[in-house]
C-alpha positions in Angstrom: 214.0 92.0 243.8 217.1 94.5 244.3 216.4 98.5 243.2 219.1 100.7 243.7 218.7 104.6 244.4 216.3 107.0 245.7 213.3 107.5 244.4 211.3 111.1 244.3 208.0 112.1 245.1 207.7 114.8 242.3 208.5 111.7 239.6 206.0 109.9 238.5 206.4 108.6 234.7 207.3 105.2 233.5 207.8 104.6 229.6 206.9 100.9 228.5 208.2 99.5 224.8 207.0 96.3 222.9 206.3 94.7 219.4 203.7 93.3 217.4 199.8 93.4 215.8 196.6 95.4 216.3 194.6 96.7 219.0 191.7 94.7 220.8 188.5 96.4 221.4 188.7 96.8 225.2 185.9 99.4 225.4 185.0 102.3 225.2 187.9 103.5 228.0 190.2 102.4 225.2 191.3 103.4 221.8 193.1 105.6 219.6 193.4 109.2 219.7 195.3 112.4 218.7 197.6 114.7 219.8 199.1 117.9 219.4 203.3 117.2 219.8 204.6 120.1 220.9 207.7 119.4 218.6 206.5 120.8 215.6 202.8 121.5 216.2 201.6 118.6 214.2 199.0 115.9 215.6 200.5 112.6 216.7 198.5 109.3 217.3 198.7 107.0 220.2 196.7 103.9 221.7 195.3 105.3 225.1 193.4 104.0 228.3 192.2 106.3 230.6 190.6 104.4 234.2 188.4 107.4 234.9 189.1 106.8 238.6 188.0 108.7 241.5 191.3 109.7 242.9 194.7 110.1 240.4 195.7 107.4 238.4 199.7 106.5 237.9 200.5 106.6 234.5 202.5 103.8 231.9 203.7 104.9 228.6 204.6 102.2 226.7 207.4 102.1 223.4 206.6 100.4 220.5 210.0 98.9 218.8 212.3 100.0 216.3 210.2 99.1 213.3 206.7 99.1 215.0 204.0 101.3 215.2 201.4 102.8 217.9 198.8 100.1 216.8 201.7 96.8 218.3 200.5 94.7 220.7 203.4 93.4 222.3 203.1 95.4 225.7 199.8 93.8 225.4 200.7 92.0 229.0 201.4 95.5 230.4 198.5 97.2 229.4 196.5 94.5 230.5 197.4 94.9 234.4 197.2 98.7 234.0 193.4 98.1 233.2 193.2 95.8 235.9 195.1 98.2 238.6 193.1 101.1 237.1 196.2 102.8 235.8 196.2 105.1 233.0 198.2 103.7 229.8 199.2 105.5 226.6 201.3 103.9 223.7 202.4 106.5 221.4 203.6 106.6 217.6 206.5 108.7 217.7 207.2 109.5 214.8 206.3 105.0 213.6 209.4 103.0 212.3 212.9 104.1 213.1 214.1 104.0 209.5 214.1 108.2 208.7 215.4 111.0 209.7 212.1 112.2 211.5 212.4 109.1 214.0 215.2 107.1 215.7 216.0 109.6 218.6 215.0 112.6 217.0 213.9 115.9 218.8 210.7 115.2 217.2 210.5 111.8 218.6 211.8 113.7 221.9 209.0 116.3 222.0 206.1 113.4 220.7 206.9 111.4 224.2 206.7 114.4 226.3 203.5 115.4 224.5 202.0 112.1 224.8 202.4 112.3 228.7 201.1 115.9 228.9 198.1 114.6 227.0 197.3 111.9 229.2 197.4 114.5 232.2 195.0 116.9 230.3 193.1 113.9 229.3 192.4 112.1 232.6 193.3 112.8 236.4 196.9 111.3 236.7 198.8 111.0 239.8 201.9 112.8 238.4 204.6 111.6 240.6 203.3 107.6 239.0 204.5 108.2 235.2 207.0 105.4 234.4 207.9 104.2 230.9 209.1 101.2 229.0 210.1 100.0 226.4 211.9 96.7 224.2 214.5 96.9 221.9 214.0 99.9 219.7 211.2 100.9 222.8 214.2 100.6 225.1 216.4 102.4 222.9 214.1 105.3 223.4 213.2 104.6 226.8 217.2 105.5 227.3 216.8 108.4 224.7 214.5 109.7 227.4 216.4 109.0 230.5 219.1 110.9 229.1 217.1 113.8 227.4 214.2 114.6 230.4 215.2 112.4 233.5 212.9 114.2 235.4 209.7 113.5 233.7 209.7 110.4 235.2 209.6 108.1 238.4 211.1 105.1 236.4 212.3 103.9 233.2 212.6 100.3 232.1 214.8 99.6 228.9 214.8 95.8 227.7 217.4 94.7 225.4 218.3 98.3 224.2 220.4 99.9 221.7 222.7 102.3 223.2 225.2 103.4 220.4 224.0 103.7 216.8 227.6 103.8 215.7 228.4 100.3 217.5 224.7 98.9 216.1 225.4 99.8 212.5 228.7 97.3 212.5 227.1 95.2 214.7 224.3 94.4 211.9 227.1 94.6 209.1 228.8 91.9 211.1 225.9 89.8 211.4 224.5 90.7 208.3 220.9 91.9 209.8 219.1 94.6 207.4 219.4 97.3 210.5 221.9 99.1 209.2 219.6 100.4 206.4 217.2 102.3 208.7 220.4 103.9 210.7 221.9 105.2 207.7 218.9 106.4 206.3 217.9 107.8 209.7 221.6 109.5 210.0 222.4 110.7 206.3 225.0 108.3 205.6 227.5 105.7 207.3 229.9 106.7 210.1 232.5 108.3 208.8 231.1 110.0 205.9 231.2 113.6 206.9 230.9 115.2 210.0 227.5 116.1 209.9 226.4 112.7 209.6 229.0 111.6 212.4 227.0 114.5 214.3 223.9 112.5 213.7 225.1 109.2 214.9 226.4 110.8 217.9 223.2 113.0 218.7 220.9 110.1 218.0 222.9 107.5 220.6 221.7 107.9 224.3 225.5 106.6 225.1 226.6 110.1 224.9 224.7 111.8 227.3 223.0 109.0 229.6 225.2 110.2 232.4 222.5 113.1 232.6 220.5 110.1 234.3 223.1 109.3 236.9 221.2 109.8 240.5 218.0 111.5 238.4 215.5 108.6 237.6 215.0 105.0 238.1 216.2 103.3 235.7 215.9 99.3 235.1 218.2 98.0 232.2 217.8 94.5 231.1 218.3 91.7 228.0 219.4 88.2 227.4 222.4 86.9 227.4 222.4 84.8 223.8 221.3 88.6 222.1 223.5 90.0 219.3 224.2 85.8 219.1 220.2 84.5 218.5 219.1 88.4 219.2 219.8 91.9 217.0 221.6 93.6 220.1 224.9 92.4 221.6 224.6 92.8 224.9 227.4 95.3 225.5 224.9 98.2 224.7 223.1 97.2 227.7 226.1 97.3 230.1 228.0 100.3 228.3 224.6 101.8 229.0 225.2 101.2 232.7 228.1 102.0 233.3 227.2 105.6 232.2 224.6 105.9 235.2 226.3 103.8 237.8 229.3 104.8 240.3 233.0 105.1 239.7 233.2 101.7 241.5 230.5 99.9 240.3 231.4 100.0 237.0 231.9 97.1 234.4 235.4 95.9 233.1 235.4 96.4 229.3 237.4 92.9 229.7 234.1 91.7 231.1 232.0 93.3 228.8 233.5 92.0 225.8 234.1 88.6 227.5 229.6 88.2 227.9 229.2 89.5 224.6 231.3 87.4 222.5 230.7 84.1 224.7 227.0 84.8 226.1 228.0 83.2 229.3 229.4 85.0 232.7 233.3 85.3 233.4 234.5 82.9 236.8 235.5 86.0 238.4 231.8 87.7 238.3 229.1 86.6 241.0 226.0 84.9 239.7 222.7 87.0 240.3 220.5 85.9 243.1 217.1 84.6 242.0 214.6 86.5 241.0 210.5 85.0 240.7 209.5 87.1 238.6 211.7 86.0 235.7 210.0 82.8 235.8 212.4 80.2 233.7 214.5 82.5 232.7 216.6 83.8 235.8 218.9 86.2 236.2 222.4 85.7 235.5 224.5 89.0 236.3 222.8 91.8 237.9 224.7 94.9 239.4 223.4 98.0 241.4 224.9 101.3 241.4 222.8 104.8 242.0 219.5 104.9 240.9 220.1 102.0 238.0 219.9 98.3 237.9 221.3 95.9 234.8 219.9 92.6 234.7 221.7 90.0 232.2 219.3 87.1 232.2 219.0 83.5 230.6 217.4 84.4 227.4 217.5 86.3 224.4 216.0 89.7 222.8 213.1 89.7 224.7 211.0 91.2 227.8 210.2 89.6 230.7 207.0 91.0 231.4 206.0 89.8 234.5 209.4 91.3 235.7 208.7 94.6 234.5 206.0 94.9 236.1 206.9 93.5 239.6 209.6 96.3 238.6 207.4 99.0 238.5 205.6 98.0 241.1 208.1 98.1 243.8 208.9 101.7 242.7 205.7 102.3 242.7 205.3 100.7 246.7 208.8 102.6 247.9 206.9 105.8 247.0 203.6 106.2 248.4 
């Protein structure tokens, strides 16, 4: 598997988003708790494992998506081999749905994340240079809220099919005529446009706009399928607009390019075909570029995660380290 960039000792977070239903019983080493966010003082809730191992445990804080909750279980796979490895894993609320002002990229959103990995040290013995994060759709929307807003919390950040520019999403969905639009606008205070406060919100709120604070500063994985924005909520372009703010002069993506995958879900003649990758399973890789610390992976599916591949992500981060 290709990873571009260096990786330091002193990182040690990774931030893992998902979807879906409620929490198993998985002992007593499991379960919800509360939090004090440092945001606004309040108490937060969040699904958390804690190994209780001898020596420092890496940490995974997994994302729910855009209109989940702390309770989801679609990082269920994740959380899963973090038991098994005997890594600590905490799947905060932030804030729940991103339809108001109090979520979708908010500083309290901001300042829940941050709290929820400060917990988990107080909580447990964590190894803090092992934090990594992830996250799927409105997870990986986040997860690139936080590359941009505290790079150096954390030793890696996986976004899956993320949502770089609320601006760009809101005509996306009136284009295709997907109810996301609602929760932007009543996240922001209006539609684009309709003063400059709420143009301020839009712009505050997209991790487009200051991503480049990433560039060099964290490990970041960026990935999605190629047939999302077509059978999927996110065109793909957020994804590679995404990279291009974190990767090298020269490395960078034609907008020809970008609009051509978007629009036709398929890879212009003129770009190389990715190399292979196991741990995609059926669904390989189709473009893949390196640049810095940052990787984007456009691969034969949809709006999805690849599980397996996030974690053979994290763990070769995780290897290059110790």
């Amino acid at each position: 598997m290709t990873i571009s960039g260096a990786h330091f000792g002193w990182k040690n977070v990774l931030v893992i988003g998902f979807l879906v239903g409620s929490p198993q019983a998985l002992g007593e080493n499991f379960g919800e708790v509360s939090y004090r966010s440092k945001a606004d003082d309040s108490m937060q809730s969040a699904m958390f494992y804690d190994p209780k191992a001898e020596e420092p445990a890496p940490l995974v804080v997994a994302l729910h998506t855009w209109s989940g909750d702390f309770r989801q279980e679609h990082h269920k796979p994740v959380r899963e081999w973090c038991i098994k490895k005997g890594w600590a894993y905490i799947h905060p609320d932030f804030r729940g749905p991103a339809r108001r002002p109090e979520a979708t990229g908010s500083d309290l959103v901001v300042g829940d994340i941050v709290s929820a990995v400060e917990y988990a040290k107080k909580a447990t013995s964590i190894q803090h240079d092992a934090v990594f994060l992830v996250g799927t759709s409105g997870g990986g929307y986040h997860g690139l809220v936080m590359a941009g807003r505290h790079p150096e919390l954390f030793a890696g950040i996986s976004a899956w099919a993320p949502i770089s520019d609320l601006k760009a999403w809101y005509y996306d969905n009136l284009r295709s005529g997907r109810r996301y639009w609602r929760d932007i606008v009543n996240s922001c205070g209006g539609k684009p446009g309709d003063s400059r406060a709420v143009d301020a919100e839009y712009r505050k709120r997209s991790p487009l706009h200051y991503l480049q604070n990433a560039r060099g500063r964290v490990n970041l994985q960026i990935a999605t399928g190629i047939t999302d924005g077509h059978s999927g909520s996110v065109p793909i372009s957020h994804s590679l607009l995404a990279f291009n703010e974190v990767a090298d002069v020269k490395d960078r993506i034609g907008r020809k390019e970008i609009a051509f995958m978007t629009q036709e879900a398929r890879l212009p003649e003129l770009l190389e075909i990715a190399a292979p990758d196991p741990s995609f399973g059926d669904k390989q890789p189709i473009f893949r570029r390196s640049s810095a610390s940052a990787t984007v992976t456009i691969f034969d599916g949809g709006h999805e995660i690849i599980p397996l591949a996030a974690i053979a992500w994290i763990e070769s981060i995780y290897a290059e380290q110790k």
